[in-house]
C-alpha atoms as one frame of an Amber mdcrd trajectory, in Angstrom:
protein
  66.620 -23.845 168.663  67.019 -25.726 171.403  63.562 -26.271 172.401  62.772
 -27.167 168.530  65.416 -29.748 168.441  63.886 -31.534 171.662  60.552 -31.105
 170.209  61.433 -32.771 166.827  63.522 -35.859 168.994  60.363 -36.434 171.237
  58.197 -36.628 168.346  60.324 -39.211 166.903  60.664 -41.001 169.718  56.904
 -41.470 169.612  57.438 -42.335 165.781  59.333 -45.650 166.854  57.160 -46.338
 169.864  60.582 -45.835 171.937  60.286 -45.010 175.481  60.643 -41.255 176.383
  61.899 -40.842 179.980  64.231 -38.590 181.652  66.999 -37.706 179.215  70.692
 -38.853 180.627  73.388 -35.822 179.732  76.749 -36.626 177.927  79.964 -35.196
 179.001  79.842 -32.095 176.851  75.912 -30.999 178.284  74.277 -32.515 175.443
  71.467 -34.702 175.577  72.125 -38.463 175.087  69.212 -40.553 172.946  71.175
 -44.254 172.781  74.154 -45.498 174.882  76.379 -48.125 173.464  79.013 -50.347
 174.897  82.464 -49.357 174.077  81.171 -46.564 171.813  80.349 -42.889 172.236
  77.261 -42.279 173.014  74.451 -41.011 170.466  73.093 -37.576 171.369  69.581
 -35.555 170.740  71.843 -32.634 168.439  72.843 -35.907 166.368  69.922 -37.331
 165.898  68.133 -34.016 164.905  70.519 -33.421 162.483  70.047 -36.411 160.939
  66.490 -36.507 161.022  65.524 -33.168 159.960  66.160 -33.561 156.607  63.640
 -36.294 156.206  61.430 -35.743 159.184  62.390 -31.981 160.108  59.972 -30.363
 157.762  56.536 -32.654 158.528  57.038 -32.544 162.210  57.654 -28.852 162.129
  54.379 -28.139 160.520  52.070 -30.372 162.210  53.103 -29.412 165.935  53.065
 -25.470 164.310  49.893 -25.932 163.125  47.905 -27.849 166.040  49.058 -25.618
 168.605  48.175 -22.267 166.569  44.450 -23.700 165.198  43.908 -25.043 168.678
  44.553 -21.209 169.902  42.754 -20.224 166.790  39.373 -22.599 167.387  39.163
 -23.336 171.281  35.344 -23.891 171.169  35.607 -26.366 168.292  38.042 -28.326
 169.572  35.502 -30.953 171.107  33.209 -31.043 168.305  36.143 -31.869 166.085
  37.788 -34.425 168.006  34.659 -35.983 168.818  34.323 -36.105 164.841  37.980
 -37.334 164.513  37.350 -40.163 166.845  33.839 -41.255 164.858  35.394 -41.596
 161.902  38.516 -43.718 163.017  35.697 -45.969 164.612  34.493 -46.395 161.786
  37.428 -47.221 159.565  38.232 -49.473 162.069  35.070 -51.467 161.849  35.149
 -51.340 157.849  39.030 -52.185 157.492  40.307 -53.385 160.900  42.499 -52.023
 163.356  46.074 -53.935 161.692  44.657 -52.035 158.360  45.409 -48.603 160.759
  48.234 -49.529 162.474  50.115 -50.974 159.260  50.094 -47.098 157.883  49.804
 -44.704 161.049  51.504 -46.630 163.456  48.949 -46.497 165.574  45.029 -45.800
 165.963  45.758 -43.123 167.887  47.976 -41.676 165.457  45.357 -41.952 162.877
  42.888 -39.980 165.081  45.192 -37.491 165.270  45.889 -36.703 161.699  42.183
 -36.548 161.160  41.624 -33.857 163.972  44.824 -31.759 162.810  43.254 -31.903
 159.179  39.695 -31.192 160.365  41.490 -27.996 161.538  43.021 -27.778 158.645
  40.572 -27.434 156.795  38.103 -25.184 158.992  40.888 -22.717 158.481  41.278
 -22.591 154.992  37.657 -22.547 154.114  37.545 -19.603 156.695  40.159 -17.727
 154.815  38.306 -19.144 151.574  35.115 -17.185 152.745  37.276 -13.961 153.694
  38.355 -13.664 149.588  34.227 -13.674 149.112  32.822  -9.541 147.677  29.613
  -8.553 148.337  28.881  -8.438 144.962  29.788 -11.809 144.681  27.222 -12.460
 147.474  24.346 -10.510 145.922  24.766 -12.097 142.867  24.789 -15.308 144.340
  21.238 -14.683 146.185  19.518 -13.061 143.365  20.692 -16.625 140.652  20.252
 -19.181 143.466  18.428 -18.107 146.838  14.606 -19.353 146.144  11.773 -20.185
 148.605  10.610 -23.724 149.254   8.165 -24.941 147.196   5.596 -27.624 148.467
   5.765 -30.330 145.625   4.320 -33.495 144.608   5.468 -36.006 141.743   4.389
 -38.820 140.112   7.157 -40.799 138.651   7.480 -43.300 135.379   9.682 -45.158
 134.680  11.209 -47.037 131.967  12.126 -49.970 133.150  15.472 -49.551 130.285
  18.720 -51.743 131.834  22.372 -51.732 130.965  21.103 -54.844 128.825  18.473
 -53.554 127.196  18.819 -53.233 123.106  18.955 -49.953 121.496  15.234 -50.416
 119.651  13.896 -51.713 122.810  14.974 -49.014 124.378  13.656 -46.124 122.567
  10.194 -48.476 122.572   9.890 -48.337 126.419  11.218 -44.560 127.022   8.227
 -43.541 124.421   5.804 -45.937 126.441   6.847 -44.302 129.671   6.497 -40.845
 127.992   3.341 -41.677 126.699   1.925 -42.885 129.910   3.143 -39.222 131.618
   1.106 -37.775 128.646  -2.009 -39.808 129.389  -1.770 -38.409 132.961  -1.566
 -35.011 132.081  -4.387 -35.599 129.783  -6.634 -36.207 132.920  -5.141 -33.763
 134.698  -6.675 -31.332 132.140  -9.998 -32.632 132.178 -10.143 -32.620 136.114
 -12.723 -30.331 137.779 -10.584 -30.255 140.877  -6.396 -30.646 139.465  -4.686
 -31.090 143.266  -7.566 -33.843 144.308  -7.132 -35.727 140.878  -3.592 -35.390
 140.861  -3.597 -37.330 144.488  -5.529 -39.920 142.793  -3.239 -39.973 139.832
  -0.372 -40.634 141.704  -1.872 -43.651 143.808  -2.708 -45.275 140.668   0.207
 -44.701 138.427   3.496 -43.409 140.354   6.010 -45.483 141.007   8.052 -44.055
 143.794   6.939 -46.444 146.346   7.832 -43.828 149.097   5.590 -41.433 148.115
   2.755 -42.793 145.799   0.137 -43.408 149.210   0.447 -39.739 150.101  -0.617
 -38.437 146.590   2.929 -38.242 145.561   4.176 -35.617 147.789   7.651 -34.218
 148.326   7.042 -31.931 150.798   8.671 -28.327 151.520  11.671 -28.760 148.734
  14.937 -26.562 148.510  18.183 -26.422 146.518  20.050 -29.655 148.549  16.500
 -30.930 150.512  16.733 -33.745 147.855  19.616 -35.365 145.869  21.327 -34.127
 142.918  18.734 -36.872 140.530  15.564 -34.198 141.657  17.353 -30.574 140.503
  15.753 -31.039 137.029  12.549 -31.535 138.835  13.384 -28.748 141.325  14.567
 -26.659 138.524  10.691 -27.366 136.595   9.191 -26.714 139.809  10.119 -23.270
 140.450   8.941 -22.335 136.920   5.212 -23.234 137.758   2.992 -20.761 140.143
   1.263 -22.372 142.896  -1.318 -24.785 141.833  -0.144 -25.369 138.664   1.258
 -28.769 137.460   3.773 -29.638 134.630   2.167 -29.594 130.695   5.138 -31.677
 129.221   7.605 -34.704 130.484  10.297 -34.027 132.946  12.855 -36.310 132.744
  15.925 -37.022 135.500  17.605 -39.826 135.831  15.359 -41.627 137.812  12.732
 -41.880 134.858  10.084 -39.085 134.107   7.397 -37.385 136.195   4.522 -35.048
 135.945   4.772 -32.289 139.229   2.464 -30.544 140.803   3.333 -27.160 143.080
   0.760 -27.224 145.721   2.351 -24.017 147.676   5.695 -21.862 148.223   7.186
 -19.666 150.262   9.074 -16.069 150.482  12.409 -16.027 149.630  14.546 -16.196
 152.779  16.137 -12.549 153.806  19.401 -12.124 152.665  20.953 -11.721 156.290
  19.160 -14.960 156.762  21.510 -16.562 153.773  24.672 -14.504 154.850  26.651
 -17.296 156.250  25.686 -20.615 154.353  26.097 -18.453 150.738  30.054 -17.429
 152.095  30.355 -21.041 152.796  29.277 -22.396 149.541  30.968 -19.393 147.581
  34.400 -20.313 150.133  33.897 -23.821 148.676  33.379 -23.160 145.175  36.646
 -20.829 145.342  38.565 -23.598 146.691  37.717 -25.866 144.104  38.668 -23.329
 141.460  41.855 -22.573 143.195  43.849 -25.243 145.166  46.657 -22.762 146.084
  43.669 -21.168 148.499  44.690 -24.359 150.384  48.438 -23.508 150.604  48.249
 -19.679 151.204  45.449 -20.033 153.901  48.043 -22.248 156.236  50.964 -19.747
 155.353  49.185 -16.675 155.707  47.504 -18.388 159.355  51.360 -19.330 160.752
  52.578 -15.354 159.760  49.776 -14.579 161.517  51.292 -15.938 164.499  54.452
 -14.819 163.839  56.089 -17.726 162.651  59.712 -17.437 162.789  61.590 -20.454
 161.877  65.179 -20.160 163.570  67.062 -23.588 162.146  68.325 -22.055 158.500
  67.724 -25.610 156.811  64.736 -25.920 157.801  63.084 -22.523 156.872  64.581
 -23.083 153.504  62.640 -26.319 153.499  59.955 -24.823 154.529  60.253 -21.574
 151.207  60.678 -24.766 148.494  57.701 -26.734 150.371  55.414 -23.222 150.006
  56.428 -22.958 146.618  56.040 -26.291 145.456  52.961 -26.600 146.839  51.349
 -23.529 145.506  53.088 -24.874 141.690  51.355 -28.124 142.367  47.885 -27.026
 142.996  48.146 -24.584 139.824  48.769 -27.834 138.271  45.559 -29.408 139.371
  43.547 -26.212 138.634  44.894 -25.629 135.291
């Protein structure tokens, strides 16, 4: 208790940027925090009990947490903090350091609340991809795992704006389409389909990045590309090797005709073992907010968290349980 109570006065003391020196003892072995003149002086049991109600709780938990994830993730620690200090860098060069200051107190302050919920985080998508069956993992690789596929594109587009009238509209999508017919056409007719449809996509693509190499993608896989290419993607994988697209694809960036020049074996499922837990961790966490609650709690039991002050643990009950009822909330 007593330990906890100095804890929770040092941390406050840092709060309001006092000075934290060797603590003077009042009369009855207590630890004094202010002196006044003519008045009794204000002690550390005082100010704890005053505090804890508002303060108790949050300091509790972060100085909990820190020291068991640090125990928990020694060989991160670097990686994380490094992380922690790029990304207050750059929030200070977007917003300023008085933007920081104004809310954290400091920017040191704000570096540490980004490293403690790095931490945070690593440890609930950890106990996110501990809830993940095998069967959930084999179904996962059979619907999703694929091979890269070696893809090139040539891309139309409509030219349509937020301006552009309804009947114009519909006039320049069915030019566009058109046009991706016409290509197609002379795809058809070409003796040799990968050599004409390198030729095809210097003279009519318009993806600047990629028209002067025939149109090519490259090696492609689920997240090689943005989200604006899965149609694309998705089309791709439904050719064999060599083959090119008979009708329009369309994505939001306009419409293309594809060609798949090569692919490769679908990776092992070893080989997918860790980055399929992750993404099925992620997807359960998005489901299921609570995961983020009951992964902290079930970490600090783990440790053998034993909160002596009687207030405080019952803070700490209503904070588990309102957390949890809040996050059903959101997932509902």
């Amino acid at each position: 208790m007593k330990n906890f109570k100095k804890v929770v006065v040092l941390g406050c003391c840092t709060l309001f940027l006092c000075g934290c020196g060797e603590v003077p003892k009042l009369s009855d072995g207590s630890e004094a925090v202010v002196n006044l003149k003519d008045l009794e002086s204000i002690s550390a049991n005082e100010v704890y009990e005053q505090m804890k109600e508002t303060y108790g709780l949050d300091a509790l938990l972060k100085l909990m947490d820190q020291k068991i994830l640090e125990k928990e993730y020694p060989d991160d620690l670097e990686s994380i903090r490094k992380n922690a200090k790029s990304t207050v860098d750059s929030m200070v060069n977007t917003y300023g350091k008085d933007q920081i200051t104004t809310y954290y107190g400091s920017v040191e302050n704000y570096e540490d609340a980004i490293y403690l919920g790095n931490l945070q985080e690593k440890a609930i998508l950890d106990y996110a991809k501990g809830l993940v069956t095998e069967s959930e993992l084999k179904s996962y690789y059979d619907k999703n795992i694929y091979g890269d596929v070696t893809v090139s594109h040539i891309l139309i587009q409509t030219g349509v704006t937020d301006d552009t009238s309804s009947d114009e509209k519909t006039k320049l999508e069915q030019e566009a389409k058109n046009k991706v017919n016409e290509i197609i056409k002379k795809l058809d007719e070409a003796d040799n389909k990968a050599e004409k449809f390198k030729e095809l996509a210097k003279e009519y693509s318009e993806d600047s990045a990629t028209k002067e190499n025939g149109g090519s993608l490259g090696a492609i896989n689920t997240g090689t590309l943005s989200s604006s290419y899965d149609e694309l993607l998705k089309a791709a994988r439904e050719l064999k090797d060599g083959e090119y697209s008979k009708s329009v694809i369309t994505t939001e960036l306009g419409y293309h005709v594809i060609y798949r020049e090569s692919s490769s074996e679908k990776p092992s499922y070893e080989d997918k073992l860790d980055e399929m837990k992750e993404t099925i961790g992620n997807d359960k966490i998005d489901a299921d907010q609570t995961i983020t609650v009951t992964a902290l709690d079930e970490l600090r039991k783990k440790y053998g968290m034993d909160i002596v002050d009687s207030k405080i643990k019952e803070q700490y009950s209503n904070y588990i349980a309102n957390q949890i009822a809040s996050a059903r909330g959101t997932t509902e």
